[in-house]
N, C-alpha and C positions, 0 to 999 in steps of 0.2 A: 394512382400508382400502387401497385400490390407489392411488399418482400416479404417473404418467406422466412418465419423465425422459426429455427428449428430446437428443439428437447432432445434431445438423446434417452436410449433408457438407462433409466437407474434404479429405480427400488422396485420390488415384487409386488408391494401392494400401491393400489390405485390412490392417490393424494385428488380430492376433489377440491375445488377456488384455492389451487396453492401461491402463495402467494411468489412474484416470480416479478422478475428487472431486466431490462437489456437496453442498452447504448446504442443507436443505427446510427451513423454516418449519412450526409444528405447533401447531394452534389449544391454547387450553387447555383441559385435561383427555383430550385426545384419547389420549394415550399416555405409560406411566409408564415403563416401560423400553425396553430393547432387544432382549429377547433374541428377540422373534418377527420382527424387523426384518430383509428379504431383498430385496436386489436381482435381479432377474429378466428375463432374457433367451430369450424363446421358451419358458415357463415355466419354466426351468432354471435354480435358484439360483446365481449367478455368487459367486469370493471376494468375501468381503466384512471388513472392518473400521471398525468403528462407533463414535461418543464421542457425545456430548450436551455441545453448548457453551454451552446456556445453559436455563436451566428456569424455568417459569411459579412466581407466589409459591405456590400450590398444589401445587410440588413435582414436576409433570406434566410433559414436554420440550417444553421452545419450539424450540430449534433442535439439528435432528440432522445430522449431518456425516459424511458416509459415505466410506468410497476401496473403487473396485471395479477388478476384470477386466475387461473388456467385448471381446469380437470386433465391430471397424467397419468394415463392408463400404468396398468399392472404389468411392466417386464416389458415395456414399448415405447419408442420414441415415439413424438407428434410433432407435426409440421401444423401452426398455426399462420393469420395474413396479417404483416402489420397495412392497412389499407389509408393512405396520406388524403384519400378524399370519399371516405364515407357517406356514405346518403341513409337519410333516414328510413327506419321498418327495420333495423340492425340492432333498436336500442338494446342494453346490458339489460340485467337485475339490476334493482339499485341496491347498490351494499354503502350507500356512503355513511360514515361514520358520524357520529353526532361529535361535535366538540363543541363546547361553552365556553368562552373566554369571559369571566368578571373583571373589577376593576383590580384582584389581590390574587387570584386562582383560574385555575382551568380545566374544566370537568371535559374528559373523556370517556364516551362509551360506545364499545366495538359494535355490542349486540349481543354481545355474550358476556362481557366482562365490562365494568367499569371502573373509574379511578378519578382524584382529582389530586392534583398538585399545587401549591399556595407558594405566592410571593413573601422572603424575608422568614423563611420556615429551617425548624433544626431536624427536619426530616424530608425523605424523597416524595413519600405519598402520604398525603391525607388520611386515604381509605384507598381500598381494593373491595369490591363485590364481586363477588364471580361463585356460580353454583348455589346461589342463595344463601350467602354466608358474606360476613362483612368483617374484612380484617383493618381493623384501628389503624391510628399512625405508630402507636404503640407496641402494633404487632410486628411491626415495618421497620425495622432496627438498622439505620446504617449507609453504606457500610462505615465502622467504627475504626478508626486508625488509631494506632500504638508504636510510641519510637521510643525508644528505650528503655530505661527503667523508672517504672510510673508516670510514663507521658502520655496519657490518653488527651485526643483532639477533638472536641465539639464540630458538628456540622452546623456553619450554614450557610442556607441558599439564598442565593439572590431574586432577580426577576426570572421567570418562563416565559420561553417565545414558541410559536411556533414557526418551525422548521417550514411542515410540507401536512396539509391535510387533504383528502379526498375521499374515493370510494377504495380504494386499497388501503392506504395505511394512514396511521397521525404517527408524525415526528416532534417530541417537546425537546426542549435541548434549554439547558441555567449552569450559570456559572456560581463556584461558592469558594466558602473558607474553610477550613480546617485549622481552628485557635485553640492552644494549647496554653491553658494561663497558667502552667506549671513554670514554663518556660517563657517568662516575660513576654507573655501574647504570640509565642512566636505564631504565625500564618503560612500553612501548605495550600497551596489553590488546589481546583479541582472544576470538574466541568462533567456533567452527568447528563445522557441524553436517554428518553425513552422511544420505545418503538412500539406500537402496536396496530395488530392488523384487524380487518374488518371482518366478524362475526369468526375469530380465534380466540381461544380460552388460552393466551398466550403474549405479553409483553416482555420485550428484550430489554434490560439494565444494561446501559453502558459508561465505567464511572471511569476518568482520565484522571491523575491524581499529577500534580506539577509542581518541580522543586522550587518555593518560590524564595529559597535561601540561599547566600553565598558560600554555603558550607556541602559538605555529603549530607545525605538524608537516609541513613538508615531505618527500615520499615520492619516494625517487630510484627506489627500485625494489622490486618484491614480484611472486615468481617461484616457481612449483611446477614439479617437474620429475618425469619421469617415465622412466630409464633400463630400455631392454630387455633388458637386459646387464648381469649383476653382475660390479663390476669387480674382487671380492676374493678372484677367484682361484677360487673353487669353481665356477661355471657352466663346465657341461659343454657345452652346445648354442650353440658359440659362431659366431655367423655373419658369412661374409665382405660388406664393404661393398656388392661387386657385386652382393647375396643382399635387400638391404633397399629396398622399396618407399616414398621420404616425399609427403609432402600438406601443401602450406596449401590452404586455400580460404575462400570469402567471396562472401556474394551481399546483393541484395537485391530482385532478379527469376530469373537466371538463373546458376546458383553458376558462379562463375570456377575453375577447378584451377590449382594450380602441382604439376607431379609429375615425380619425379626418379625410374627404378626401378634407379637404382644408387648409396642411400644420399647422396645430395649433398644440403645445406644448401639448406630450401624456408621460406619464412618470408610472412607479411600483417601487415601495420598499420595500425589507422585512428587516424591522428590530426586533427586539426581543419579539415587544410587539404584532407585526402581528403573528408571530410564536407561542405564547401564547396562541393567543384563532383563532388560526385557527386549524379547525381537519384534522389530516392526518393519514389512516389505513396502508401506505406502509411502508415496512423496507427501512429504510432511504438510507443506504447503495446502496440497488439496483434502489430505484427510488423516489422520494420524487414529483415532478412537474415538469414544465417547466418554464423557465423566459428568455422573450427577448423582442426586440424591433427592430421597421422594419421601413425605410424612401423609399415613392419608388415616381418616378417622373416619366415622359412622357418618359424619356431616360433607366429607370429600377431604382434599386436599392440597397439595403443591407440591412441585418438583421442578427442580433449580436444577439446570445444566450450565456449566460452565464453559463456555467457548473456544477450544481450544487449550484444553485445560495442560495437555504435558507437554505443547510443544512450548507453553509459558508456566513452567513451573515455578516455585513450588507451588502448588494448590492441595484444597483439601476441600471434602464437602461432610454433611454430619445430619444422620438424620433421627430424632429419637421423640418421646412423646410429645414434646412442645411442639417441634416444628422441623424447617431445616438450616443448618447454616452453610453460607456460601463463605469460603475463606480464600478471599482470592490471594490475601499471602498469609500462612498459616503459620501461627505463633511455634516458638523452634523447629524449622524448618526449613534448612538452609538458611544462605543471606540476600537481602534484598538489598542493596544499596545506591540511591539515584543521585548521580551529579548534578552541582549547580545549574539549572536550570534545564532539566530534562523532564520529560512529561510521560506517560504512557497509561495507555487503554485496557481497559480489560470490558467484556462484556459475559454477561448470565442472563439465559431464558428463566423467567416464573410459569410456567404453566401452569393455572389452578385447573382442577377437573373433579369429577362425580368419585363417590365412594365405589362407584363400580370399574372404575377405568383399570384394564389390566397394565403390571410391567412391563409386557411388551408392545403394548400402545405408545405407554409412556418411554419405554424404551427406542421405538421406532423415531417419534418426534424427534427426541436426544436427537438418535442418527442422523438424522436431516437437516439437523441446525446447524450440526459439523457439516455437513457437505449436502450443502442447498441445490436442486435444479440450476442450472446454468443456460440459459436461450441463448442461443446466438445465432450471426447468419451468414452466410456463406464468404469467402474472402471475396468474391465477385464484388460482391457490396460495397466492402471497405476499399476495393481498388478500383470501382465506376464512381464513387464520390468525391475522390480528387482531394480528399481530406489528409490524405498520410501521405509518406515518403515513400515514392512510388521504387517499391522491391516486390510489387510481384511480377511473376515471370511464365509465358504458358508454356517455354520446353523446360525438361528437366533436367539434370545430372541427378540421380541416385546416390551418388556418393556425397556429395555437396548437399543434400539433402538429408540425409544420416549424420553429415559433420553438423550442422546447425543447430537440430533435434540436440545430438548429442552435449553439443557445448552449453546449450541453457540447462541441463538436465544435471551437467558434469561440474559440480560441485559443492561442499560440503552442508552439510545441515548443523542447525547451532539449535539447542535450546534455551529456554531460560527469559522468564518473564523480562528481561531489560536486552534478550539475546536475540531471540526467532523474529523473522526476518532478515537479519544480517548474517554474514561471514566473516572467521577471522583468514586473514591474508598473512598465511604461511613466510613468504616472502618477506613481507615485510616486517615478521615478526621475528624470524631468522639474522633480518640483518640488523637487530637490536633496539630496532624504533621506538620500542613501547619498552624500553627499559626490563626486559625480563615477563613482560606482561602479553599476552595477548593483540596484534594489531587488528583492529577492527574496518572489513572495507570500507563503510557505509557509504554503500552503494557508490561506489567509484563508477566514474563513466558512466553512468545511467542505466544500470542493471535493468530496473523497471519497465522503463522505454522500449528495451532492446527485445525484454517480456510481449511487453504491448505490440510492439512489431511482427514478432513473429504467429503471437496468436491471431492477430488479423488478415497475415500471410496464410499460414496453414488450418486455422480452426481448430486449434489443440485444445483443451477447456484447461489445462492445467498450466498455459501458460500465461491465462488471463489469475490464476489464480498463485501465481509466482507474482504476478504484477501487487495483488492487493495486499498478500504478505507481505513485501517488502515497503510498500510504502508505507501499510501501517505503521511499518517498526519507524519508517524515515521521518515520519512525519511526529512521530514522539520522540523519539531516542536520538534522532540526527542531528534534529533542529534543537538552535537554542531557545528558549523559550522564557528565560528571565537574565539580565544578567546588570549590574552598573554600566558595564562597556554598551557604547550604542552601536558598535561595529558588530556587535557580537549578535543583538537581537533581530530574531529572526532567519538567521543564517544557516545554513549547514556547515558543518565539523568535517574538515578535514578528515582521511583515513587516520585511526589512533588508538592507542590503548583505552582505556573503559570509553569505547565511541568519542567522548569528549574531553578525558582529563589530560593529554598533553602532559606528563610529567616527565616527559625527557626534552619533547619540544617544547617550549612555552606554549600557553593557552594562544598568546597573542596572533602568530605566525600559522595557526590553524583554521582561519579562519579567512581564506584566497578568494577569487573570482574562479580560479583554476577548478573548482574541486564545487560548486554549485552549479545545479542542474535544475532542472522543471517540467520536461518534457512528459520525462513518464507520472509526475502528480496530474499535469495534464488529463494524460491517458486513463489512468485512474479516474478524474471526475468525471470523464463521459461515459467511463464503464458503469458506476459505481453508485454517481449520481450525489456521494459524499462531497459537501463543501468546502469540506476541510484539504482536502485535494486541493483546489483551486486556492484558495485562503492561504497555504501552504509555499506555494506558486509563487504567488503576487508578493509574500512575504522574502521570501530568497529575492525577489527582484529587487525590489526595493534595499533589501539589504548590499546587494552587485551594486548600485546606484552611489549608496554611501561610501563601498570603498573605495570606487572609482575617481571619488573624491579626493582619497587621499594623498600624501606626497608618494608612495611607492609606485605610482603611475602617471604623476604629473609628466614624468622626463620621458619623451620618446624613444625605447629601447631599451629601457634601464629593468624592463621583465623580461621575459621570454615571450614567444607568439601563443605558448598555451593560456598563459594567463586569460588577455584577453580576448584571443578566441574564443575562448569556455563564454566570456561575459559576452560576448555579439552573440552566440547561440543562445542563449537564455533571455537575453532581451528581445533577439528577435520571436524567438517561440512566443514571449508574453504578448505582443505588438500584434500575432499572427492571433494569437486566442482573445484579445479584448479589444481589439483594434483603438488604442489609447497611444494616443502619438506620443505621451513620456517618455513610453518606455525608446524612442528613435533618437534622441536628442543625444543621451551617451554612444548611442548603437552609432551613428552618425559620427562622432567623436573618436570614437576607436577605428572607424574605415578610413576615416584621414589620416591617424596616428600610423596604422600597419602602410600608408600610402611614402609619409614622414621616413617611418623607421626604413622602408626599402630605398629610398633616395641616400641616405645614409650608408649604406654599405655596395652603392652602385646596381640599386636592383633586388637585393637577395634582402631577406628575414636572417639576420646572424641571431644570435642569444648568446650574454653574458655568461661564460665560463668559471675560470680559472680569472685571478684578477688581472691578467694579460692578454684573456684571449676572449674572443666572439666567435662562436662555431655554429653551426649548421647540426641541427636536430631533425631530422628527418619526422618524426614522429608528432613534434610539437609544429611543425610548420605545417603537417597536413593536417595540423586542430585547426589551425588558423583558415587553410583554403577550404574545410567543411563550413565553417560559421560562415566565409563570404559566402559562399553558396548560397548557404541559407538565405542569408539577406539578398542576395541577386535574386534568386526565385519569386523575392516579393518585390522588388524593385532593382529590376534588369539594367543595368548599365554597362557599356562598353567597355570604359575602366575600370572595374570591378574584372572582368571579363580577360581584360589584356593581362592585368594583376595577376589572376589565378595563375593561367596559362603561363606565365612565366616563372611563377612560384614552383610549376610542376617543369618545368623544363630545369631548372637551375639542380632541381633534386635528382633529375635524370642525369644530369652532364657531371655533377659535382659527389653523388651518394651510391649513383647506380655501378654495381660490380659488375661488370659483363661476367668473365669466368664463372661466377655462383649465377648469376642471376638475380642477384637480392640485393637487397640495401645495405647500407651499414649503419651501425648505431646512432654513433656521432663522431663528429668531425674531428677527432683527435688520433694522433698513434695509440694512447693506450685506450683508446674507445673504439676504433673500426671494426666492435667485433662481427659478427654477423647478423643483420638485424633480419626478427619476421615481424615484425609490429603490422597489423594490418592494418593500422590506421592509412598508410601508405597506400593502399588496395584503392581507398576512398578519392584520395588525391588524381590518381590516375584516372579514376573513373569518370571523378569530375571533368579532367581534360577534356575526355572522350565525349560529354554530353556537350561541352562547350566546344569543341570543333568539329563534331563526326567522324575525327581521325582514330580509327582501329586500333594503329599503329602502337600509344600509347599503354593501351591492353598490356602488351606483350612482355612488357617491364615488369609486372606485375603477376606473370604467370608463374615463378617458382614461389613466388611468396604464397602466392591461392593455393597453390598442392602443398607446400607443406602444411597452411594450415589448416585443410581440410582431414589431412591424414595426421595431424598432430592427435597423440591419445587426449581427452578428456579427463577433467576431476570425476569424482563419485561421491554421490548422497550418500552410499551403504560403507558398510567401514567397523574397524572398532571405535567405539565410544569411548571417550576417553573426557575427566572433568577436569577443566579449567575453573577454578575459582567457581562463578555464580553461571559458569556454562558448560554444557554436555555437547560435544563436538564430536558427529559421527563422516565420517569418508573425509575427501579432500579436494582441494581447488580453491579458487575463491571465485567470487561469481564476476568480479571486475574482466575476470577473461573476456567472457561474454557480453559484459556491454559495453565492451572495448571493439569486439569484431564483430558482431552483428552488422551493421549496419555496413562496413565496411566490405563483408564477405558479401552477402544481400544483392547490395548492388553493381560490384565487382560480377560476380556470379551473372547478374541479369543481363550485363552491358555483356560480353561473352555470349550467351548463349544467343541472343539478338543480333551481335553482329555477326555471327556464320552463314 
């Protein structure tokens, strides 16, 4: 079987074995292994390196995740074959990478560049050769962390594993300490992964730093260094100041240099108040600028980009005769401040290269690092593989097509290294949640997901790159990552002021079945191929498991249907991607309980009010008839079936306004006010699939116009600083992963049944 990966064009000059990823979707039974799996380029097998991230319960691959070579012409897209059953006389070049694992280290080498990395070590690398020059552990400094006053933290590492090796890339990834014997030993964790590709003068640093204290962790400084020049006396190739070329630079249309070619001190910063009145038209997400700095002498050099450097400020890069420094948080500048138990990423290319390599070489790379080639393949693909939630549709509305676009599109940008990826939720920060602070979404409703969805619907490349922004942020800043409480570890945080501090709500009550999701980490791993996605996943499940446990849901009724609806959608998604019958025993548990709770009230889902009353939520009860769904779709049952169906009739007879057309809130006089929640859109839909009755539609139709015609947030905006965030336009993105899926397939069921 042949699919078509397509590149879009993007840069003017030709990128030859660029190194390049893509996720396919693969119906079931269509393919058991890998090994006849080739990417192809003008019928000529390109390198390749291949995994299976996730496999049909028949054991078949669902989703396969490839990293290839590819030559990308100059100002032109190319369509290459992914081919599922290759025959031989196709074979590649071979570029496979050497790696050496001993019993203490692990020697890496591209072809161009080598390195080796050692177990129970207070440094990242050993050595680095590249260009015929050999930089020590000595040269290799870091990065060096600083919290307070005179609190500098020792690294060290643990063991190295490898990730993922082949003919495209080696993955190492170790965990370590950051001990501060200033401060009665205290210990910051930390988890550092490298990347490096096959025959590139080029490794990616990527160091996660993780609060592993019960307190704030204020971060004065954290710095990698890279000297050209060993200063212990044995470099022989020692060069005069007047001899060394430095570079900062930074852009975010047309890259600005600062260049000194007589070794003088060149430096960039962006901090909060640059990002304020500097103008930028890109979605942040996909490309913001570039920021690096370059030291290059008569023997060659190095040049450190930092990864997204302003939309995680504050950064800073430094480039003068020694070397360069990377400051991924730069000593007075701005605040960095990380709550108990919160982690996050930062990543920097080293590119060493030739004494001849010009800035705009080295400038170009920069470019591309920020915004990589993106493969993908037609939505045909993702909607003949029966892997997703089927919302594509072959007629169209235009307008319904414009509102969608618009809604993922329509809401605000945050900066700020503990910020980007996330929105604050105006709303909720108005109606005083966060005590005078900021309410943070974090990623309400499955922002990501709803990302994912739509990029595999339409083929937008920017909203697969909405999905990876945000999870980044979720999967550091969302999730707890250390805490005494066992409720807490692993979980996701509640919507809140600084993402996790609860200082108007308690810590304790932030911490629901209601408000964790999985779906789009999911999505992420088969895009992305990152493990931590999945790892991420399984960790929220696990943690839904323990609450489930607790006495707030032992009593049938005594929550609301959103609660547990949220946990059957996430249990079932984990069930659907590992197929681990665990995850069915609670899922099981809770379809009884919503079966319990409806005997109880004659039928109906009420939820606890007022301490008198039980009302009817419109909103929260069509959580509840999506999760059965979900679960029905993997295991069909007629009471499951009847269940729905009545749930959505009861919402009809009991919520539906005829005069408006629309719902109402909730079941109260001072609540009936006019609801568009489109969660409702979903409910009706579902009817629609479970009877064939049209009928059902038509409840639903003023709610679809208004919110297709409803205006949108906006990414653009004044900039305005909150505390440790720069917050430009308005919305929060919860909109959108709130109606996605509900408009999707509303939309679909519609245009089908005419």
């Amino acid at each position: 079987m042949m699919i078509d990966i397509y590149v879009d064009k993007l840069y003017r000059y030709e990128r030859k074995a660029e190194p390049c990823f893509i996720g396919i979707p693969m119906k079931k039974g269509e393919l058991l292994n890998l090994d006849q799996v080739a990417v192809l380029q003008h019928g000529k097998a390109l390198p390749i390196q291949k995994k299976v991230t996730a496999r049909h319960d028949d054991g078949s691959v669902k989703f396969l995740f490839l990293r290839f070579l590819a030559d990308l012409p100059a100002n032109k897209g190319v369509v290459l074959q992914c081919d599922t059953d290759a025959r031989t006389g196709k074979e590649s070049e071979n570029f496979e990478i050497a790696v050496q694992q001993e019993q203490n280290s692990i020697k890496v080498d591209t072809g161009v560049i080598s390195f080796a990395v050692e177990n129970d070590s207070d440094s990242i690398f050993q050595y680095i050769e590249a260009e015929s020059r050999r930089y020590e552990k000595e040269q290799l400094i870091g990065p060096v962390l600083r919290s307070g006053e005179g609190k500098q933290y020792c690294m060290k590492i643990g063991q190295w594993n490898i990730v993922e090796s082949g003919a495209v890339c080696t993955i190492l990834k170790a965990k370590g300490t950051n001990i501060c014997d200033k401060n009665n030993g205290e210990q910051i964790d930390f988890e550092v992964k490298l990347t490096a590709y096959a025959k590139k003068p080029w490794v990616e640093v990527s160091y996660r730093i993780i609060n592993t204290t019960l307190e704030q962790f204020p971060i004065t400084s954290l710095v990698f260094d890279v000297k050209l020049q060993n200063n212990n006396g044995n470099d022989q190739k020692t060069t005069q100041v007047s001899e060394i070329r430095t570079c900062a630079a930074s852009s975010n249309y047309r890259t600005d240099f600062v260049v000194s070619e007589h070794g003088e001190p060149v430096s960039k910063c962006v901090d909060a108040e640059s990002l304020v009145y500097e103008s930028n038209e890109h979605f942040a997400e996909v490309f913001y600028g570039t920021f690096f700095a370059d030291s290059t002498d008569k023997n060659g050099g190095v040049c450190a980009t930092i990864f997204q450097a302003q939309q995680n400020y504050p950064k800073a890069v430094r480039a003068d005769s020694e070397g360069v420094s990377v400051m991924l948080v730069p000593e007075g500048v701005g605040k960095v401040v990380m709550e108990s138990g919160m982690s996050r990423e930062q990543k920097f290319l080293l590119h060493f290269h030739n004494a001849e390599e010009t800035l705009e070489e080295l400038d170009n790379r920069s470019l591309i690092y920020q915004m990589p080639d993106r493969p993908y393949v037609l939505p045909e693909v993702h909607r003949d593989s029966g892997c997703y939630l089927d919302i594509f549709t072959e007629k169209y509305m235009p307008e319904a097509e414009q509102a969608l676009i618009a809604k993922a599109d329509g809401h605000a940008r945050a900066y700020g290294m503990l910020n980007f990826g996330d929105t604050p939720d105006m709303n909720y920060t108005t109606q005083g949640r966060g005590g005078g602070d900021l309410v943070w979404s974090n990623n309400e409703y499955d922002f990501p997901h709803a990302c994912a969805l739509l990029y595999v619907r339409n083929g937008t490349r920017r909203f697969l790159d909405y999905n990876i922004a945000a999870v980044s942020h979720w999967m550091d800043v969302d999730i707890c990552h250390f805490s005494d409480n066992p409720l807490f570890l692993g979980g996701q945080w509640e919507h809140t002021n600084g993402h996790c501090r609860g200082n108007v709500i308690p810590r304790e009550h932030l911490m629901v079945c209601s408000h964790q999701w999985v779906e789009g980490l999911l999505d992420y791993y088969h895009f992305t191929g990152d493990e931590r996605g999945l790892e991420t996943a399984l960790g929220i499940g696990e943690n839904v498991l323990r609450l489930l446990d607790t006495p707030m849901y032992a009593q049938v009724g005594e929550v609301n249907a959103r609660e547990t609806g949220w946990a059957l959608r996430s249990l079932t998604a984990l069930y659907v991607e590992t197929n681990d019958k665990k995850w069915l025993a609670k899922a099981d548990k809770i379809i009884q309980d919503f079966k319990v709770w409806g005997e109880q009230y004659d039928g109906d889902w009420l939820a606890p009010y007022t301490d008198n009353t039980v009302v009817r939520v419109g909103f929260m009860i069509s959580v509840a008839v999506g999760s059965l769904m979900r679960y029905h779709r993997v295991f069909p049952s007629d009471e499951l079936k009847t269940m729905m169906i009545n749930a959505v009739d009861d919402l009809i007879e009991n919520c539906y306004m005829e005069r408006t057309g629309l719902f109402y809130y909730k079941e109260l006089p001072s609540l009936d006010r006019l609801g568009i929640n489109t969660l409702l859109l979903e409910s009706l839909t579902i009817a629609y699939e479970l009877t064939g009755d049209a009928a059902y539609l038509k409840y639903g139709e003023q709610t679809f116009q208004r919110a297709i015609r409803e205006q949108s947030g906006s990414s653009l905006g004044k900039k305005t600083i909150y505390g440790d965030a720069v917050v430009a336009g308005s919305g929060s993105p919860k909109n959108f992963g709130q109606c996605f899926i509900p408009l999707a397939t509303y939309y679909k069921a519609v245009m089908e049944s005419k």
